[in-house]
C-alpha positions, 0 to 999 in steps of 0.5 A: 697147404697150410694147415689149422691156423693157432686160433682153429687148433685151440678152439679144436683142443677144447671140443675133443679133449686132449690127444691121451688116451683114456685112464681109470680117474685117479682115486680121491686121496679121501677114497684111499685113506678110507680104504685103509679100514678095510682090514680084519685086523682094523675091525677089531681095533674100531669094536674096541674103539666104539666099547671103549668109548661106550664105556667112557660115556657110560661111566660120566666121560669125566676123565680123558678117555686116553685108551680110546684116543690112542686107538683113534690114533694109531688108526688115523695113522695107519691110514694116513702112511698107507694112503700116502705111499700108495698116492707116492706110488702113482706119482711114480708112474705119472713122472715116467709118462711125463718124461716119455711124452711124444712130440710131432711136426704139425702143420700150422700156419703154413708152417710145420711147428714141433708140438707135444702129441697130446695138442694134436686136433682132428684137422691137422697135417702131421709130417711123419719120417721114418722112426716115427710113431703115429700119434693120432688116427688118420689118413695118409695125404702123401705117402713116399715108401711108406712101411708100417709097423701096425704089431703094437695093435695087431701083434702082426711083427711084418711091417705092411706097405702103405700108400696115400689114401690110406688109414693109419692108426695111433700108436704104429711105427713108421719103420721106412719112408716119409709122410702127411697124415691128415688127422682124424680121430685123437685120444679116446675116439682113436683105435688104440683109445677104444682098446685102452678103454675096454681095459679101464673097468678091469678088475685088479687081481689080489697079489699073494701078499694080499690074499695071505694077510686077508686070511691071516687077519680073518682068523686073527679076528675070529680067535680074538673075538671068540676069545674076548667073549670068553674072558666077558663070560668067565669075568660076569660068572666070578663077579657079575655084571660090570663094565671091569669085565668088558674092559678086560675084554676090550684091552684082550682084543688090543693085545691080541690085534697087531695095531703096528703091523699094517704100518711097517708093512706098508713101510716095509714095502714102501722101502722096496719100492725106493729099493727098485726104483734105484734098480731101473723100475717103477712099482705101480702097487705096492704088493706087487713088490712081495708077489714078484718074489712069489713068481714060480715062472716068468714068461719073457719077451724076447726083442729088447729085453733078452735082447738089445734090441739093435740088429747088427750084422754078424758076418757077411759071407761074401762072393764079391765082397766089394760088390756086396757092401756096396748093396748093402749101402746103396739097397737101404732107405735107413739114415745112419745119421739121424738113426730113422729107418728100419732096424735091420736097414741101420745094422746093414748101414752100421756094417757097410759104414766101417769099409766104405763112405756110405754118403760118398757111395750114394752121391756117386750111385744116385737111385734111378728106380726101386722096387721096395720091399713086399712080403709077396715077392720078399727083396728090394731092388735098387736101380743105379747108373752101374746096375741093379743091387738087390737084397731079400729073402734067401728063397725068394733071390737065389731062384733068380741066380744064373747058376746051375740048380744043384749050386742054387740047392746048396745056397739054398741049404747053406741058408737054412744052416744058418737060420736053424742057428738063429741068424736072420739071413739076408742074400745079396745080388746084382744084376745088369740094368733093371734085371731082376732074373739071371742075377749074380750072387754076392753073398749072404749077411748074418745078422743077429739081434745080440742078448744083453750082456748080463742076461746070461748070468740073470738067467742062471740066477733065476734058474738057481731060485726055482723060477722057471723062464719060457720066451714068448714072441713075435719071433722065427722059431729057429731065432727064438730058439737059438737066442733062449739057448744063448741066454742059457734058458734050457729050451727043447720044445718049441709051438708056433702060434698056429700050433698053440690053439691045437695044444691042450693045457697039459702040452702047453706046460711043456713048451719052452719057446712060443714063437709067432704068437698073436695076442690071444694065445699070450693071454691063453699061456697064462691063463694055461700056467696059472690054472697049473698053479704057477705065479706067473709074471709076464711082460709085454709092451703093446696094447695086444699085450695088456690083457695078459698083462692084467691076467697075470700074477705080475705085469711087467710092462716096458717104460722105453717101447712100452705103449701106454696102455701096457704101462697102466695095466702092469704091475712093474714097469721097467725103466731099461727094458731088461730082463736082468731088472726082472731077477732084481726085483724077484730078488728085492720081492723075496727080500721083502718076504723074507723081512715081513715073516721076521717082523711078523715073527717078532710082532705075534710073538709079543701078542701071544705073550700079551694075550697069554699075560691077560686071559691067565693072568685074569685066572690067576687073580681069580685063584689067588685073590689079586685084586686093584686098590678099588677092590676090581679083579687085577688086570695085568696091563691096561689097555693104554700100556698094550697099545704103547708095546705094540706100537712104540715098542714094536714098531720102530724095532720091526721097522729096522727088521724091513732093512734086513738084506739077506744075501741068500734069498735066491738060492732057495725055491719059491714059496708056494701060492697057496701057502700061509702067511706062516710056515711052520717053524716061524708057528713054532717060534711065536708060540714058544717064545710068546709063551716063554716071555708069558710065563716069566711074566705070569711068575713076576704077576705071583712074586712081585706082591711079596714085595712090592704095592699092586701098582708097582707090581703092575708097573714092573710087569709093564716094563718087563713086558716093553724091554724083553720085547726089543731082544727078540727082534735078534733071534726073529731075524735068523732062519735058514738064511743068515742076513747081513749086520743091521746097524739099525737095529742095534740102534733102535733097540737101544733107543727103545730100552732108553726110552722106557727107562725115561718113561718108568722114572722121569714121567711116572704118570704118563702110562699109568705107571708109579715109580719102582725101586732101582733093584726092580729095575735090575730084576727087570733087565735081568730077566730081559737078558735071560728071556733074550738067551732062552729065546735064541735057544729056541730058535736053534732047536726050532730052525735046526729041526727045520734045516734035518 
């Protein structure tokens, strides 16, 4: 046998493709970029744009259209972070893959060569040993003891027997045995790539983040249009016709448009993403981020993640302790040295190694006959020079003692003891020759896959913040319950898979435990939580897990026995396969949330005064007769100055609000799906402290002409406007949580003052402002700092009314 030559391999990879599986086409970076428009709130900001332009081009487009070009701008901006951080992302995910890729033994040239799976060909000769994954489907040419583990396409957890002659498909596990498996179908034409593209043409659910701000941004938009035709109505009744009154309305709807807010969000979550990735996760979308910190229940796998996934023995409960290691050594296919065997089979080696010389043993008991496992008589038997050791199943060993049956029945009732406390119970025996009846006892052994160290105390945690956990697994009930109840997961009601489809909706709601689960009842579990109003994240690691994967509010893949399939469809994917990484990201999501309601209280705050600013301000030049230098009704602020507060103003101040940690966001219940983008006390806060800052500013409109020109007025406004701003980011950060010191903060606030005094007296025309008197200027930081001070005062009355 010699195997496809080089040549014949090369030739083969160019006519079926590389061995991957099928994805969804990566999306053009120029997609993304124009998927970032795709908001409310940026509808607006493109009317403005096209009215401003209009205006511009009506008018003789004689001068530099700076308002306009400054919303072109900021759009290109936003679009351009957003597209990058979502490109960022997917790279993410890509490195993760790469590092993962498989290697196999292939048949080349008479010669087995170590190449990457992804280069395997219909044709070739793959030798498999225990621990290997299948890389391709195919057929077994030689098959020596061969157990497969088929659960990552079927969900069946039992290993089955194979032989030569017999199909093998991508994606399974050798557990026991060696074997060639000729190739015959790779990538997309493979079982699990014909899964993998069934789920290609899925579609994504929103995240709450998103399905918020969508309906947030629609209500935004319908006010502010509704608005802005007002003011050109009112404005057409008191002077006619004129394009003065549309740019009234034009520089409204950029007030009123937060146009820095899809920026720091996009940062904002951009830095929860780096956050996790330093905390064993990948995020594959962004919003997924914030809709973690929104999961009212996670729905957890057992092996692995509550779990270290590495059976170990825990006790051997031995008549004949000598006799029993001896079994446990020599009834074994596993490798201790190069780690491939099955679990089980390497923890039974782990145990026996530490009182005896397992390679000693087997030289000096060679292996005359075997029978190997089988679920139909449940034990192995190993025949040596000094007789048959034999392990398996309590039930299916301890009829075949030579005892009498009141000591069978209490072995018996012995085993099921330790089940119901979450062992796996192993019975030992040893008969002479190839006797498989009349045997001796030797013992049982107790293994346990033991919890992860610090899934305990992440249990507690999540428990703590309101999150409900429930296990889903593959799993005896009795092990599954014994294990939940370890980890601290309060667990009364347990259903096994066959009794699932014989629950309602509302009996599934009471169900701590799934054990013995088969793909579908996972999908049905989450579907049966959701429709009760849960968020519900759920995680998983085989292709039978993906579609309840993509149905779930969050899908938590695994990165280290995570197929790949699971990893495209989920939301997260956890480098170490820990729950404790589940708690961490909930916890970095709620973060997260937490700093986007503090810089959406700080941002709408801004835009309420700045609304409020222009319509009365508007009113009030009606009344009292204020008017420009060529005669036009007086508009406070213009266009370009609202755009420089809502961006540069408020921008880098709500950024450093994303860099808030806020110790306490677990110790509170999760916000429910269906709740606003704001709660009530953060309404209360904008509206009062916009209107505070309005109103200081509307009687600055009033007085100011006493003393000062139109235009200096107009400046002073602008200023006081941009530095009163920058304070309330303090009293904007505080709610029932109190965060940690901000150092950022405080130095971009500083910045933000600096640099709107350069503006105001090193370059006087650069914002359609004139110099004003130093006495202004202390007038202005006076009413800062009062603004400041009246603004906190809000904040206690409106937070402490919230605390009663």
């Amino acid at each position: 046998m010699r195997g496809l030559s080089w040549q014949e391999a090369r030739e083969r990879l160019q006519e079926y493709g590389p061995n991957t599986l099928p994805e969804k086409p990566p999306e053009p970076l120029w997609r993304k970029f124009l998927r970032q428009f795709q908001s409310p709130l940026i509808y607006i900001l493109l009317l403005a744009l096209v009215v401003d332009l209009g205006l511009w081009l009506a008018e003789g487009a004689e001068e530099v259209p700076l308002e306009s070009l400054a919303i072109l701008a900021i759009l290109l901006l936003n679009a351009t972070l957003g597209a990058f951080q979502e490109k960022r992302s997917e790279e993410a995910i890509k490195r993760l893959k790469a590092l993962a890729e498989p290697f196999v033994w292939v048949l080349r040239d008479g010669e087995f060569r170590r190449v990457p799976a992804r280069e395997v060909v219909p044709g070739d000769v793959v030798r498999l040993e225990a621990g290997d994954r299948v890389p391709a489907d195919g057929v077994f040419l030689e098959a020596s003891g061969v157990l497969l583990d088929e659960s990552v396409l079927t969900g069946e957890s039992v290993p089955v027997e194979k032989g030569a002659g017999e199909e093998a498909y991508a994606g399974t596990l050798l557990v026991r045995g060696r074997a060639l498996l000729e190739v015959a179908r790779t990538g997309p034409g493979s079982a699990m790539g014909r899964i993998a593209g069934l789920l290609v043409g899925m579609e994504e659910e929103e995240t709450p983040l998103e399905r918020r701000l969508n309906a947030f941004g629609h209500r935004v938009a319908r006010f502010v249009l509704l608005l802005a035709l007002a003011l050109v109505l009112l404005g057409f009744w008191v002077e006619g016709p004129s394009f003065r009154m549309v740019l009234f309305a034009v520089a409204l709807a950029v007030a009123a448009v937060p146009e820095g807010l899809p920026a720091v969000l996009t940062l904002t979550l951009a830095l929860g993403v780096e956050r996790m990735a330093g905390r064993k996760a990948v995020v594959r979308r962004l919003a997924a981020v914030e809709a973690l910190g929104s999961v009212t229940l996670i729905a957890t796998d057992k092996t692995g993640t509550l779990t270290e996934n590495r059976m170990g023995v825990q006790e051997l409960l031995a008549w004949d302790r000598e006799q029993a290691l001896l079994a446990m050594a020599l009834c074994n296919d596993a490798d201790l040295a190069t780690g491939a065997g099955d679990p089980l089979e390497l923890g039974l080696l782990r145990y026996a190694a530490r009182y005896l010389d397992v390679e000693k043993a087997r030289r000096e008991n060679p292996r005359l006959s075997e029978r190997p496992f089988d679920s139909a008589w449940k034990y192995m038997r190993v025949t040596t020079p000094r007789g048959s050791f034999l392990k398996g199943a309590p039930e299916a060993l301890i009829p075949r003692l030579s005892l009498p049956e009141a000591e069978k029945a209490k072995l018996l009732e012995e085993a099921e003891g330790h089940a119901a406390q979450g062992f796996r119970v192993l019975a030992l025996a040893f008969g002479e020759g190839e006797r498989e009846e009349g045997l001796a006892f030797l013992g049982f052994v107790l293994l346990l896959d033991p919890p992860r160290p610090e899934v305990p105390e992440a249990v507690q945690k999540v428990l703590g913040a309101g999150v409900r956990v429930v296990m889903v697994t593959g799993d005896h009930p009795a092990t599954a319950l014994a294990i939940a109840r370890r980890v601290g997961i309060p667990a009364e009601v347990v259903a096994t898979g066959e009794e699932i489809g014989e629950l309602s909706d509302e009996e599934l709601l009471e169900v701590d435990v799934f054990a013995r689960v088969r793909p579908e009842d996972k999908l049905r579990i989450v579907e049966a939580f959701q429709r009760a109003g849960e968020v519900v994240a759920m995680t998983g690691d085989g292709v039978n897990d993906a579609p309840a994967l993509k149905r779930a509010d969050v899908g938590v893949a695994m990165g280290q026995r995570g197929s790949d399939v699971s990893r495209e469809v989920a939301d997260l994917v956890l480098l170490d396969d820990n729950f404790a990484a589940i708690v961490a990201a909930i916890e970095e999501g709620r973060n997260i949330y937490e700093n986007i309601q503090k810089f959406i209280r700080f941002v709408f705050s801004t835009n309420v005064s700045l609304v409020l600013v222009i319509a009365l301000g508007m009113v009030l030049a009606v009344l009292a007769g204020l008017r420009d230098a060529l005669g036009h009704l007086l508009l406070p602020l213009t266009a370009l100055q609202v755009l420089w507060i809502n961006f540069v103003t408020d921008g880098p101040p709500a950024l450093a609000l994303g860099l808030d940690r806020n110790p306490g966001v677990l110790s509170r219940p999760p916000r429910p799906k269906d709740s606003p983008l704001l709660d009530g006390p953060s309404v209360h806060f904008i509206l009062l402290t916009g209107s505070l800052k309005a109103g200081m500013t509307l009687a600055m409109l009033l007085a100011l002409p006493l003393w000062l020109g139109i235009e200096a007025m107009q400046s002073a406004v602008f200023h006081f406007m941009a530095i009163g701003q920058v304070f309330f980011a303090y009293p904007a950060r505080r709610t029932h949580i109190t965060p940690l010191p901000n150092p950022y903060l405080n130095a971009v606030i500083a910045l933000e003052i600096l640099l709107q005094l350069l503006v105001g007296t090193l370059a006087p025309g650069l914002l359609q402002v004139v110099p004003i008197p130093p006495w202004v200027w202390l007038l202005i930081l006076g009413a800062a700092f009062l603004a400041w001070g009246m603004a906190e005062g809000v904040y206690r009355v409106v937070w402490r009314k919230e605390g009663r």
